[in-house]
DRENVEX-148598 format. One record per residue (C-alpha): chain; x, y, z; residue in three letters. Coordinates in nm, 3 decimals. Each point is the difference from the previous one (the first is absolute). Layout:
// DRENVEX-148598
unit=A&x=X&y=Y&z=Z&code=ALA
...
This chain:
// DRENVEX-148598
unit=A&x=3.050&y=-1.300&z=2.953&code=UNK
unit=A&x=-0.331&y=-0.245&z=0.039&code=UNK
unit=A&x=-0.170&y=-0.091&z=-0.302&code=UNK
unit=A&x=-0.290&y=0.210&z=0.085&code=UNK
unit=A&x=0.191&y=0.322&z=-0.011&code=UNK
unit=A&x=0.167&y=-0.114&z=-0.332&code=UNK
unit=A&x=-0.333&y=-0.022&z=-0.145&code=UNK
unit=A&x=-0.097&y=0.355&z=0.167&code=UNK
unit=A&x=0.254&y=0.151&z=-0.150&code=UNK
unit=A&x=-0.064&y=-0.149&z=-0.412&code=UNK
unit=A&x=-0.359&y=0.076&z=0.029&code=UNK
unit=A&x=0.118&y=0.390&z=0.075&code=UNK
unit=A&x=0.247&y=-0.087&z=-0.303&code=UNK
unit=A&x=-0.202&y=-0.084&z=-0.241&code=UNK
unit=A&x=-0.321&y=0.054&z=0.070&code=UNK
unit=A&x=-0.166&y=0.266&z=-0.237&code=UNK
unit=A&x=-0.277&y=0.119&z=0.202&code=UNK
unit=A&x=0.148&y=0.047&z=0.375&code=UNK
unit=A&x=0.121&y=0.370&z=0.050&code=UNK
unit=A&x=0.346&y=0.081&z=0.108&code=UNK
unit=A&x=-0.005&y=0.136&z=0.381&code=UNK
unit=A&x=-0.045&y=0.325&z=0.086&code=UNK
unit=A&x=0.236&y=0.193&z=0.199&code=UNK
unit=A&x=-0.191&y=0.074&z=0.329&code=UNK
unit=A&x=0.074&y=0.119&z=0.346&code=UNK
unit=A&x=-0.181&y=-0.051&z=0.345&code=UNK
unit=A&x=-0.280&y=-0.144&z=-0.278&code=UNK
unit=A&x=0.004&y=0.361&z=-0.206&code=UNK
unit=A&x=0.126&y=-0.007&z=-0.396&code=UNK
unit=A&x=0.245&y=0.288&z=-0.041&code=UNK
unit=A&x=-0.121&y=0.220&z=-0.257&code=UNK
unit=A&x=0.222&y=0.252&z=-0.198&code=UNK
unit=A&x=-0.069&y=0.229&z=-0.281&code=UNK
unit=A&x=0.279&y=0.078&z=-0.229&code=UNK
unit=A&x=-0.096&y=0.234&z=-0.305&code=UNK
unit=A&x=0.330&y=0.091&z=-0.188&code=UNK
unit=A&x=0.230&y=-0.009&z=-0.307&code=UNK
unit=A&x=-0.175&y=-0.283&z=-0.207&code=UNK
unit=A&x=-0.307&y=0.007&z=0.215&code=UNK
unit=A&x=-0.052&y=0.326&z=-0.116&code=UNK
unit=A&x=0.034&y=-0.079&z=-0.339&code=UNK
unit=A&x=-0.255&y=-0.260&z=0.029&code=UNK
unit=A&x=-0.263&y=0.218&z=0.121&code=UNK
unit=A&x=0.089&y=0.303&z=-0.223&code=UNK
unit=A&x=-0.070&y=-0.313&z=-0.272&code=UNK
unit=A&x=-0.360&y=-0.125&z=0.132&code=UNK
unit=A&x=-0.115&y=0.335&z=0.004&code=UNK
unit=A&x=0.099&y=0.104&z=-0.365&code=UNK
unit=A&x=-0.155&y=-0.301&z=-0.084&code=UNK
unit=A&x=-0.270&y=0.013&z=0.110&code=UNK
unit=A&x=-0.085&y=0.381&z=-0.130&code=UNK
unit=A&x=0.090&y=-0.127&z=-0.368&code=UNK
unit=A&x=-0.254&y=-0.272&z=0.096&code=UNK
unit=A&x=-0.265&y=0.235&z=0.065&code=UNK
unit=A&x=-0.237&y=0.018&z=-0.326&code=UNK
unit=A&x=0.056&y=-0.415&z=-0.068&code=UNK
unit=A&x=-0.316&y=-0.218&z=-0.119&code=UNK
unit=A&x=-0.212&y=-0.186&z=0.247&code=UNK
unit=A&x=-0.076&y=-0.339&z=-0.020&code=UNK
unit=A&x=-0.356&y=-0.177&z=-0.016&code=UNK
unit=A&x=0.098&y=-0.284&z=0.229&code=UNK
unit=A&x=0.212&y=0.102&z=0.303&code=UNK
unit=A&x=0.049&y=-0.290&z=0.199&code=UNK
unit=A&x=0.123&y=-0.353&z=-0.015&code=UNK
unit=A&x=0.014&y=-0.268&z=0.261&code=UNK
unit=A&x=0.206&y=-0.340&z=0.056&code=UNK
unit=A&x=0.048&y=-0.242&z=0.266&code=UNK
unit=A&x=0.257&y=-0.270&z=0.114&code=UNK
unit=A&x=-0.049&y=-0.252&z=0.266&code=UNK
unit=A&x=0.286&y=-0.284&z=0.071&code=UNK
unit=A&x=-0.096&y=-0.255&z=0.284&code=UNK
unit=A&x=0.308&y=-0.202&z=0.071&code=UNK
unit=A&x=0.086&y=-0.363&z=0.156&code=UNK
unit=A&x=0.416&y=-0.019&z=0.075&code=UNK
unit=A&x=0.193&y=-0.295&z=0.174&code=UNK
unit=A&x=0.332&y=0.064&z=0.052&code=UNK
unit=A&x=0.309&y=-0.218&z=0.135&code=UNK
unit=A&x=0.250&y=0.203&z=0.146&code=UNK
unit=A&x=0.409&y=-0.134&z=0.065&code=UNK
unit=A&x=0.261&y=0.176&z=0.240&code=UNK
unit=A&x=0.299&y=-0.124&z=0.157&code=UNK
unit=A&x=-0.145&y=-0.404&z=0.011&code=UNK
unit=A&x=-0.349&y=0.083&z=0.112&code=UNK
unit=A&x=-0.339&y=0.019&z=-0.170&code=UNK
unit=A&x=-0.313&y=0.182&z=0.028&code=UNK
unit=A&x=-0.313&y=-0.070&z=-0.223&code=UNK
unit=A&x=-0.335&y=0.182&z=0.035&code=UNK
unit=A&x=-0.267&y=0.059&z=-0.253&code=UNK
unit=A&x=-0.269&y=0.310&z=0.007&code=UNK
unit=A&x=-0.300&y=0.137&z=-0.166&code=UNK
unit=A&x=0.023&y=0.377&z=-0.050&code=UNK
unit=A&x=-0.129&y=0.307&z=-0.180&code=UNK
unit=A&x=0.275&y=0.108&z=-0.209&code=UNK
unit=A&x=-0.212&y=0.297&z=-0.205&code=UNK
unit=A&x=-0.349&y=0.186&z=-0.055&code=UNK
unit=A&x=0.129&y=0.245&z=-0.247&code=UNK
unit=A&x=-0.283&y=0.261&z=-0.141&code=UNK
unit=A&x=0.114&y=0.238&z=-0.297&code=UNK
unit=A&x=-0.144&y=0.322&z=-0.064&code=UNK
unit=A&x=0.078&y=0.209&z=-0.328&code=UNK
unit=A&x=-0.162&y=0.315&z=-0.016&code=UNK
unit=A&x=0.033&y=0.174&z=-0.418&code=UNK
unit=A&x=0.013&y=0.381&z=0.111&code=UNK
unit=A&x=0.073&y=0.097&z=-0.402&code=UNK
unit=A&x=0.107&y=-0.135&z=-0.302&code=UNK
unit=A&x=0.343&y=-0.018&z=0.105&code=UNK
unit=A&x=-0.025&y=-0.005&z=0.370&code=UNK
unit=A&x=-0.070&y=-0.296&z=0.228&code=UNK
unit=A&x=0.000&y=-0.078&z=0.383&code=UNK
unit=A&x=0.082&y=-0.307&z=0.115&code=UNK
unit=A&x=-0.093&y=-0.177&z=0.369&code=UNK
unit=A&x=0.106&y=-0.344&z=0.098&code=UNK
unit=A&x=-0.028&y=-0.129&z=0.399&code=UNK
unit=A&x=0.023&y=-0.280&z=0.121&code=UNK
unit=A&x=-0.325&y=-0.058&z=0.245&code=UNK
unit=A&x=0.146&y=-0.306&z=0.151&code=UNK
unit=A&x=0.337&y=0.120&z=0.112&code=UNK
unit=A&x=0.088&y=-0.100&z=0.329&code=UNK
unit=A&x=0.228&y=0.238&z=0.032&code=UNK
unit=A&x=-0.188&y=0.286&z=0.008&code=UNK
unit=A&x=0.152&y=0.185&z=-0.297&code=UNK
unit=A&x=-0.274&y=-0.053&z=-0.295&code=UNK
unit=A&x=0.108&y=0.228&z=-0.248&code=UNK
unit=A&x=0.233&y=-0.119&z=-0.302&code=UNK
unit=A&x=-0.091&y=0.227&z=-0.263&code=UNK
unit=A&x=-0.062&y=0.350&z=0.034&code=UNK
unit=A&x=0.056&y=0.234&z=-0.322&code=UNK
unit=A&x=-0.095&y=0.269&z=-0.250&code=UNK
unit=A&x=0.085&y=-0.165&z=-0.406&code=UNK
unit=A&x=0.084&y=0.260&z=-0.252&code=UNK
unit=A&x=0.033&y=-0.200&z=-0.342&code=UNK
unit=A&x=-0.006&y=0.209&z=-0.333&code=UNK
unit=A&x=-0.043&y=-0.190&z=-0.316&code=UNK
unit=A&x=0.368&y=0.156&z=-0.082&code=UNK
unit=A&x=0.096&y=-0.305&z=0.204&code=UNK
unit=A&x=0.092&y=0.227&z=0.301&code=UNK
unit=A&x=-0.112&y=-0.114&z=0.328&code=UNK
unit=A&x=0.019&y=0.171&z=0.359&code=UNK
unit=A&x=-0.062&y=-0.109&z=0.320&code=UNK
unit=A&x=-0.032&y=0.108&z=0.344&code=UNK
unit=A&x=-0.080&y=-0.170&z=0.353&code=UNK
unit=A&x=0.080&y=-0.370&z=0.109&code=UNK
unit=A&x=0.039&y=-0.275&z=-0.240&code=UNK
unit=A&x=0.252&y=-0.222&z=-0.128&code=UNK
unit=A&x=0.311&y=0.099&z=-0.154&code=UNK
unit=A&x=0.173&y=-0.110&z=-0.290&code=UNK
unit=A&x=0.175&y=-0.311&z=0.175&code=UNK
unit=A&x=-0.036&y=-0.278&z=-0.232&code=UNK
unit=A&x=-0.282&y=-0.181&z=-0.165&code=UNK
unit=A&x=-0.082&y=-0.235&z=0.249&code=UNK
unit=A&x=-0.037&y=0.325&z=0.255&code=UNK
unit=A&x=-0.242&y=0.174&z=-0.269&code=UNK
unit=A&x=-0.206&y=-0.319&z=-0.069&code=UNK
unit=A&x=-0.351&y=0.035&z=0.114&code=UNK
unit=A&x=-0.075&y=-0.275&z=0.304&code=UNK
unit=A&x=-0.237&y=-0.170&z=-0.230&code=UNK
unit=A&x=0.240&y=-0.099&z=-0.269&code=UNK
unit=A&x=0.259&y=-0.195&z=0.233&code=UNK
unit=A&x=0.105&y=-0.299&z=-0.059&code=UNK
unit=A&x=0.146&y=-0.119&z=0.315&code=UNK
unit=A&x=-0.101&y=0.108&z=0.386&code=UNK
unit=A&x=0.270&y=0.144&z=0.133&code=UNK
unit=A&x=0.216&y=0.291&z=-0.150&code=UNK
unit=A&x=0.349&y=-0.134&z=-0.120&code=UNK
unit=A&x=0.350&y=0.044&z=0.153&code=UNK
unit=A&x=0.088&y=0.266&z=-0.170&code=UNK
unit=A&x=-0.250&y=0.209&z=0.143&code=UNK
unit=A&x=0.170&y=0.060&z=0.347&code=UNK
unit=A&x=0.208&y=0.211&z=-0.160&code=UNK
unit=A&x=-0.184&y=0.203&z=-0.250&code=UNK
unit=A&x=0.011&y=0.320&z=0.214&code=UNK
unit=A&x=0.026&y=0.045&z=0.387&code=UNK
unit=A&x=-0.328&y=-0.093&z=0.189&code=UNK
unit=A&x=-0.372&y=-0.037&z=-0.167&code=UNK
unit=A&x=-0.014&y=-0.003&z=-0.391&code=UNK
unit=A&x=-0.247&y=0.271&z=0.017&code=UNK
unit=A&x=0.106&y=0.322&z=0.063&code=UNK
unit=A&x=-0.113&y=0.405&z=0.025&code=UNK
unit=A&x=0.168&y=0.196&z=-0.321&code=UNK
unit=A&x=-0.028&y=0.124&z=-0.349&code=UNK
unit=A&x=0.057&y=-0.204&z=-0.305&code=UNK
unit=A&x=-0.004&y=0.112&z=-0.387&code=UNK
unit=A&x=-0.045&y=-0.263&z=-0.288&code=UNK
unit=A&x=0.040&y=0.017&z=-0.387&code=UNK
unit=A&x=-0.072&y=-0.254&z=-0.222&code=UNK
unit=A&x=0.087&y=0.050&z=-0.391&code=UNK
unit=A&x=-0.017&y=-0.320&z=-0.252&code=UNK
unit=A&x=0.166&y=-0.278&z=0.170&code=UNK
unit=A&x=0.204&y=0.212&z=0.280&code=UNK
unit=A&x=-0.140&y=0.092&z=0.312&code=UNK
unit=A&x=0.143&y=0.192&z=0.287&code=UNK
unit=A&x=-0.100&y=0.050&z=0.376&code=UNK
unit=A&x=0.214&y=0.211&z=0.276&code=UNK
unit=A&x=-0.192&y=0.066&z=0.343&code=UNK
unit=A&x=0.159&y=0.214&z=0.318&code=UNK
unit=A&x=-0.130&y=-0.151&z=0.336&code=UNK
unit=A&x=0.027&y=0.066&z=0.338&code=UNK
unit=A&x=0.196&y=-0.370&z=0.039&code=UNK
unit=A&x=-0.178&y=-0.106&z=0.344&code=UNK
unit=A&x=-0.311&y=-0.247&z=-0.142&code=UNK
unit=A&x=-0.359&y=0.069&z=-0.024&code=UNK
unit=A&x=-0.249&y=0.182&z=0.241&code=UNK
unit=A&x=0.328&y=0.180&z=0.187&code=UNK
unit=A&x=-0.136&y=0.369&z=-0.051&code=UNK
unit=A&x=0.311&y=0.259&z=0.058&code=UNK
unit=A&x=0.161&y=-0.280&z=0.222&code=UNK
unit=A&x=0.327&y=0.015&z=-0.182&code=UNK
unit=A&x=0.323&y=-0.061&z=0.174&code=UNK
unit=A&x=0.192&y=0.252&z=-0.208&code=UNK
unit=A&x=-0.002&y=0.287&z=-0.267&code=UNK
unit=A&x=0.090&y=-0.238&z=-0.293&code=UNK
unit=A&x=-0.260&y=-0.123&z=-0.270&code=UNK
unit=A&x=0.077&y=-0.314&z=-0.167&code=UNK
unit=A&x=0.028&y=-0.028&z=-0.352&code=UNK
unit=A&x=-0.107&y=-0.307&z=-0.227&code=UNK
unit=A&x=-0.038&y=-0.074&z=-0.390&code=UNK
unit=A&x=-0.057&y=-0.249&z=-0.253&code=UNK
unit=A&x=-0.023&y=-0.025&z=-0.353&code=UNK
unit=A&x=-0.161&y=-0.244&z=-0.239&code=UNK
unit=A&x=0.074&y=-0.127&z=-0.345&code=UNK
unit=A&x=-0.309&y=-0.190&z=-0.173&code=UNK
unit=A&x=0.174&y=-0.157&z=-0.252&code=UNK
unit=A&x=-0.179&y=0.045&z=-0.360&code=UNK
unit=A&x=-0.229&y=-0.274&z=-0.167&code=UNK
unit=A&x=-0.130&y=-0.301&z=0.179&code=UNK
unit=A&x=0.272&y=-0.154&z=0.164&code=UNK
unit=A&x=-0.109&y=0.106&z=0.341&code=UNK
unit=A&x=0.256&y=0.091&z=0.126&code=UNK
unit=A&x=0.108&y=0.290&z=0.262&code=UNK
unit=A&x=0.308&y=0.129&z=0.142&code=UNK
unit=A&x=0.030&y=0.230&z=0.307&code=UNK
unit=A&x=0.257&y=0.165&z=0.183&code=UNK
unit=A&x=-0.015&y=0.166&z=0.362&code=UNK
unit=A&x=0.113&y=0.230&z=0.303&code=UNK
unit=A&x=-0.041&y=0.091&z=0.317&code=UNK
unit=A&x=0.168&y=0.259&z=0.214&code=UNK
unit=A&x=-0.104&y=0.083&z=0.353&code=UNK
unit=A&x=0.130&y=0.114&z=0.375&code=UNK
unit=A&x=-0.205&y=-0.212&z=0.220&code=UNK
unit=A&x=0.152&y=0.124&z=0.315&code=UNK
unit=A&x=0.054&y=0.278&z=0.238&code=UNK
unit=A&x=0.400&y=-0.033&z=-0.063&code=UNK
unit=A&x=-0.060&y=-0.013&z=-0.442&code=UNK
unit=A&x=0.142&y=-0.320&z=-0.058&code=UNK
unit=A&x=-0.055&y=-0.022&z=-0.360&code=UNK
unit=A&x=-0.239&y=-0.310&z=-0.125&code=UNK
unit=A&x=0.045&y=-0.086&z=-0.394&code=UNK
unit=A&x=-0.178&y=-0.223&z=-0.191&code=UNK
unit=A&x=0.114&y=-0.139&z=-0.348&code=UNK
unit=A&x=-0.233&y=-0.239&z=-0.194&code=UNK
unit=A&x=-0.069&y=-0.111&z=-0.354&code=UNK
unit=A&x=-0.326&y=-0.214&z=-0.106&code=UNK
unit=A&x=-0.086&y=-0.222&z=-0.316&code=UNK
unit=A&x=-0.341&y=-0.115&z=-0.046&code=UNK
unit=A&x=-0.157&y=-0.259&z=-0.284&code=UNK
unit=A&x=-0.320&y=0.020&z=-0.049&code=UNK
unit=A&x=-0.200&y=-0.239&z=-0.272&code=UNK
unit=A&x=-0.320&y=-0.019&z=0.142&code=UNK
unit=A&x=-0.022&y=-0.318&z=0.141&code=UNK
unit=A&x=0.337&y=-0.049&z=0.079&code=UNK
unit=A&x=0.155&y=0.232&z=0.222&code=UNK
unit=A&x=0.369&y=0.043&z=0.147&code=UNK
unit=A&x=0.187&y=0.303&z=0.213&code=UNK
unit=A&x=0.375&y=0.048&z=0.117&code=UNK
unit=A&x=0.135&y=0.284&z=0.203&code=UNK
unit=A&x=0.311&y=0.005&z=0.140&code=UNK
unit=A&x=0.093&y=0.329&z=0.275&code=UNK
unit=A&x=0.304&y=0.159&z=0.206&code=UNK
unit=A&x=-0.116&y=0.184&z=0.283&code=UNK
unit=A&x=0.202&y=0.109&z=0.295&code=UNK
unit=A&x=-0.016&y=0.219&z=0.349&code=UNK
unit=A&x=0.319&y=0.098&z=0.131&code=UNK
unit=A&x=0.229&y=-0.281&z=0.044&code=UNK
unit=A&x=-0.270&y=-0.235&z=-0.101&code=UNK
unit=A&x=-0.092&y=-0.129&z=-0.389&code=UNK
unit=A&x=-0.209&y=-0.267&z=-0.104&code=UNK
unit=A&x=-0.025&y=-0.131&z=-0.355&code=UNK
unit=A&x=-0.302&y=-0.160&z=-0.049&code=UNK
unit=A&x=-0.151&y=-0.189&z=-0.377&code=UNK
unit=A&x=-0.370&y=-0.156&z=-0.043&code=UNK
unit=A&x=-0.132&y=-0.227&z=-0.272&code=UNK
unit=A&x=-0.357&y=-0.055&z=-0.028&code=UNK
unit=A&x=-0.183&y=-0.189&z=-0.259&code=UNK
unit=A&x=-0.394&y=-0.099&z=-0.036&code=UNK
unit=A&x=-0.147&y=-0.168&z=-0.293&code=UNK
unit=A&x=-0.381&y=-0.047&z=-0.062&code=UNK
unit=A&x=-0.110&y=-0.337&z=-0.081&code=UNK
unit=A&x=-0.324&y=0.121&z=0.000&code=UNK
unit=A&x=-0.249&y=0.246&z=0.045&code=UNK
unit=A&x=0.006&y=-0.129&z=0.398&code=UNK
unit=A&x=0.296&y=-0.172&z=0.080&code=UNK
unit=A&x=0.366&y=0.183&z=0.030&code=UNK
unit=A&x=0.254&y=-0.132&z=0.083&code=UNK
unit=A&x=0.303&y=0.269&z=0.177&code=UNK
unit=A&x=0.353&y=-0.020&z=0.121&code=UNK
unit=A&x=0.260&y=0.220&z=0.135&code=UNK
unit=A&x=0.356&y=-0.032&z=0.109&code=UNK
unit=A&x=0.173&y=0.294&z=0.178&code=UNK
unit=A&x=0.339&y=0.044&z=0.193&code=UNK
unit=A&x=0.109&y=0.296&z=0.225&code=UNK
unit=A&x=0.439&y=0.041&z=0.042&code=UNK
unit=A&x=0.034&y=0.220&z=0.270&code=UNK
unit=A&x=0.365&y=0.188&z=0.084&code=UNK
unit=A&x=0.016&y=-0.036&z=0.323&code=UNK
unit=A&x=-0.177&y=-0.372&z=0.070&code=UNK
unit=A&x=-0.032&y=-0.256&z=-0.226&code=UNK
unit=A&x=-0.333&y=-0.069&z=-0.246&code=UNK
unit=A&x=-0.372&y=-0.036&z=0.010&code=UNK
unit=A&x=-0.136&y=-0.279&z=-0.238&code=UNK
unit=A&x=-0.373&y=-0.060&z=-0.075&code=UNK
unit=A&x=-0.191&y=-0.174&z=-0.266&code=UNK
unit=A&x=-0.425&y=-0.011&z=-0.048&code=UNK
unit=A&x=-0.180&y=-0.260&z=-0.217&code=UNK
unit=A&x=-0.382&y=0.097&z=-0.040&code=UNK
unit=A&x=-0.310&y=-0.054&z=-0.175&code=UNK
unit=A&x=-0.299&y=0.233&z=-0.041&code=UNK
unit=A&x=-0.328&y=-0.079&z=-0.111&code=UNK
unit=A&x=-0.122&y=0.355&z=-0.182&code=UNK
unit=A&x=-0.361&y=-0.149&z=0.041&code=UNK
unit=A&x=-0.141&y=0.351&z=-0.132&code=UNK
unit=A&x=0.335&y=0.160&z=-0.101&code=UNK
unit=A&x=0.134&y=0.233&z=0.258&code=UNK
unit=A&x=-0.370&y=0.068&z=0.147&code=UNK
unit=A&x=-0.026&y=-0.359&z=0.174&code=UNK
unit=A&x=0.374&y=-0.190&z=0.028&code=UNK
unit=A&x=0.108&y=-0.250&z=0.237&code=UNK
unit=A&x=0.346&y=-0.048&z=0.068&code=UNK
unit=A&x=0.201&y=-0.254&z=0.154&code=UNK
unit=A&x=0.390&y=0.035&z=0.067&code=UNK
unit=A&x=0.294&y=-0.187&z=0.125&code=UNK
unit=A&x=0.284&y=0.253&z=0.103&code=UNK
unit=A&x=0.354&y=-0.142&z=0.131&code=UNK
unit=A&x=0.239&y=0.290&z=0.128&code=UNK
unit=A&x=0.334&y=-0.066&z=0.192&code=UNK
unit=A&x=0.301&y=0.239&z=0.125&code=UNK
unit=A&x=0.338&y=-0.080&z=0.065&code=UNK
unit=A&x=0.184&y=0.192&z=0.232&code=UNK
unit=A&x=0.332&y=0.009&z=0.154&code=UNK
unit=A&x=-0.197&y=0.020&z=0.344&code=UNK
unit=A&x=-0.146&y=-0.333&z=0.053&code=UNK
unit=A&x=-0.278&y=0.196&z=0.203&code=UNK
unit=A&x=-0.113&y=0.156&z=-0.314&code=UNK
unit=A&x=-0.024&y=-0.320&z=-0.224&code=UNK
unit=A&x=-0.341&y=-0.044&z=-0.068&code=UNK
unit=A&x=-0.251&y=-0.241&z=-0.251&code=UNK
unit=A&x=-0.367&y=0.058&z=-0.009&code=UNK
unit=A&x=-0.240&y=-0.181&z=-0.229&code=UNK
unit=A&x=-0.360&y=0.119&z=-0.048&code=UNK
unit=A&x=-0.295&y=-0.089&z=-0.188&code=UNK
unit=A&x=-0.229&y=0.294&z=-0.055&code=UNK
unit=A&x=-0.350&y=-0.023&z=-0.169&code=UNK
unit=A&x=-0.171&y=0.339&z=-0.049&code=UNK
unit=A&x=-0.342&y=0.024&z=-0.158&code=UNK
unit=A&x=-0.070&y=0.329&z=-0.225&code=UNK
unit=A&x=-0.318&y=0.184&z=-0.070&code=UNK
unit=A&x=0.067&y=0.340&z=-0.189&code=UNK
unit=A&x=-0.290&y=0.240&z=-0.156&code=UNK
């Protein structure tokens, strides 16, 4: 394997805002419809919905905008079987542009594409919000599922550049996906289950069989101010034409004092004969209001090879919070494998600049 298909293949891995592949043929996606059993259900539900929906209050102001741009340097050092490869490149990583549309006091729209995506597949978010001030939410069309918190952060708030190990393995392809979810939040418990179609974002009916996967999590905000928040997690899904079952087992805590901020999540997720067990440590501290430091240390067992290990050391400088951050990391990631082919180190050394409105 050369060291430029090694890094091929991570950027697929880990990147969060390359799609997964279509299926195609002779250049033509393969597009099926499949309305039944809990299909049904879901459109028997949209459609009682939105009759009860029908005499709601309107709202004065109806739309809301937001905007993300990342421009990126990375150099990267790349180590396979002896023989090293460096190269360094400018790129466009992101020109994200929100739109939230208020249709009634209780229902939302919600638009997010990405205008620079080289990829040709803009479109992240895509959804009708139903939130009641019960606590009850519903929603419909392509978004992100209840994965984990570092899958449901917004782009703006990361800390590091790249998604963490952990994330190959959330679910089977993209993050994103097409589906239903349903959310209830009461005190210091909240709850989120969401049936997708399982094959990534922007995949229409392109699904390679009848199953919808299934995927939960629920959250404990523990009482007072000690910041702290627990979180458990599954994931159930048939990726392929023959069902081979993929689960996904995770747990999360998070503490959170303001300025100082630290995250662990440890998962067990298998396909088949495979399993990986995966944890992920982060910590960032603000020394000030533009200087923060950020660390992370992550390691990947895998059942049928050997391990993945990676650790990140950063610093952002949060010159206008969020809006305008510049953000400079050093990320180390080795595996080990029983097939000296497969034994790989890569160092890189990203900066990304961040303007957000």
């Amino acid at each position: 394997m050369s060291a430029s298909a090694v890094l091929f293949d991570m950027r697929r891995a880990i990147n969060p805002l390359e799609p997964n592949a279509g299926e195609s043929e002779n250049g033509i996606v393969k597009v099926k419809l499949r309305v039944r059993g809990i299909g049904r259900i879901l459109v028997l539900t949209t459609v009682l919905t939105a009759a009860t929906l029908a005499d709601v209050t309107v709202v004065e102001d109806r739309l809301s905008t937001d905007m993300l741009v990342w421009a990126n340097f990375v150099w990267r050092r790349t180590e396979v079987q002896g023989v090293s490869a460096s190269r360094s490149d400018f790129y466009r990583r992101a020109g994200l542009l929100g739109i939230t549309g208020h249709v009634s006091n209780i229902t939302s729209v919600r638009l997010y594409v990405n205008l620079g995506d080289p990829w040709g597949q803009s479109a992240h978010d895509l959804y009708v919000d139903f939130r009641w001030p019960s606590g009850l939410l519903l929603r419909a069309g392509q978004f992100t599922p209840p994965l984990s918190l570092e899958a449901t952060r917004r782009f703006e708030e990361w800390e590091l550049v790249e998604y963490s190990l952990i994330a190959r393995h959330w679910k089977p392809g993209d993050p994103r996906d097409v589906g239903v979810m349903v959310g209830y939040a009461w005190r210091v418990l909240r709850a989120e289950a969401a049936v997708v179609n399982g094959n990534g974002r922007n995949q229409g009916f392109d699904s390679d069989n009848k199953w919808k996967d299934l995927c939960g999590r629920l959250i404990l905000d523990w009482p007072g101010e000690s910041g702290l928040t627990f979180a458990v997690r599954g994931y159930l899904g048939k990726p392929d034409e023959l069902g081979t079952a993929f689960t996904n087992l995770g747990g999360e805590v998070v503490y959170d004092r303001g300025s100082l901020q630290v995250a662990a999540e440890g998962q067990h997720a298998a396909f088949g004969y495979d399993a990986w067990n995966s944890v992920n440590i982060q910590a960032s501290y603000s020394l000030r209001r533009w200087l923060e430091p950020v660390a992370r240390f992550q390691m990947e067992f895998q059942s049928q090879d050997r391990y993945d290990f990676g650790a990140t050391a950063g610093v952002n400088f949060p010159i206008h919070g969020d809006r305008l951050k510049v953000m400079l990391d050093f990320n180390y990631w080795h595996r080990e494998s029983r097939i000296a082919a497969n034994v790989v180190t890569e160092r890189k050394i990203y900066l990304q600049v961040q303007a957000a409105l």
